[in-house]
N, C-alpha and C positions, 0 to 999 in steps of 0.2 A: 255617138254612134260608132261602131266596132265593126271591122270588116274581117271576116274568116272566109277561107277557102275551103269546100267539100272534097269530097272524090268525087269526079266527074267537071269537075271547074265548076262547079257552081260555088257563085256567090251571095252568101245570106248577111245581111246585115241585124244585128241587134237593137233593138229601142226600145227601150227601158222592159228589158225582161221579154218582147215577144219578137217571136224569129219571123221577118221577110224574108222572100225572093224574088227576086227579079224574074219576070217573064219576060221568056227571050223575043218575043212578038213586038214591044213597045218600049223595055225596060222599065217597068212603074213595079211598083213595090204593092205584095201582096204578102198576106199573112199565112202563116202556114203553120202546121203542126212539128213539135219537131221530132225528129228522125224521118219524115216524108216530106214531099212536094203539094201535099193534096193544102187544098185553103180548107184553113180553120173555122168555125162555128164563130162569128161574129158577137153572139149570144155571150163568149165568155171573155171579150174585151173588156178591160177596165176604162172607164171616161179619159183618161190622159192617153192610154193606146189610141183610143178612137181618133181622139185630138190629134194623135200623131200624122196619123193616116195620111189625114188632109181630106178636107169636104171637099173638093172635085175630083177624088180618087173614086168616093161609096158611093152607090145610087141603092136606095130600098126600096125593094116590090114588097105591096101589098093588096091584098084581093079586098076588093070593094065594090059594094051592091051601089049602081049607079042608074038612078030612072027605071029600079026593078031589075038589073042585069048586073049581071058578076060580068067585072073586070080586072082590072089590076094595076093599081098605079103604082106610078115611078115617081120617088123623091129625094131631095139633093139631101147631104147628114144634117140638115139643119131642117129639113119637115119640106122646104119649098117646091110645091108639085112640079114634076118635068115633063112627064107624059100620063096616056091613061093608055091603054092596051086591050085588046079582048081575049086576051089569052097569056099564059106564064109565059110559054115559050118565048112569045113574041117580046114580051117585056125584060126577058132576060138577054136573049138576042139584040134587042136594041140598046142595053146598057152596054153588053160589049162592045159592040161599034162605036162606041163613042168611048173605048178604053177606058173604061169605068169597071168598078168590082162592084157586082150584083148581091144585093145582102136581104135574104128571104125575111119577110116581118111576117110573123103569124098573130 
């Protein structure tokens, strides 16, 4: 792992070909596109990126018909359910609180 300094003090670290940033809220490591701050499309992580991550970094929402009702669950990188939610928002909100990155499953 390789540490560079931006303009602006930020620091991105390198792991194996994809750029993090540290967000200044918790310091954890988040994936990002490069030449911006914005998080990256999850969708075009390779399985050793993922690996990198660390499974208690990602939580995936995905909408799920339960007893007839869309909701939306919440699950650790490895499938293990954490929550169920009645709505995106709520399930996106609650992965951040618990300093996790939110990763949309469609």
């Amino acid at each position: 792992m390789r540490k560079r300094s931006l303009p602006g003090g930020s620091i991105f670290r390198l792991l194996e070909g994809m750029q993090l940033r540290t967000t200044l809220r918790n310091g954890r490591l988040v994936p990002c596109d490069t030449g911006n701050s914005l998080p990256m499309d999850v969708h075009t992580l390779s399985d050793s990126q993922m690996r990198a991550l660390g499974m208690e970094y990602v939580a995936y929402i995905k909408e799920v018909v339960v007893d007839g009702e869309e909701a939306f669950a919440i699950h650790a990188a490895d499938g293990t359910p954490m929550a169920l939610t009645p709505d995106r928002d709520m399930a996106i909100t609650a992965v951040l609180e618990h300093e996790m990155v939110p990763a949309l499953v469609h």
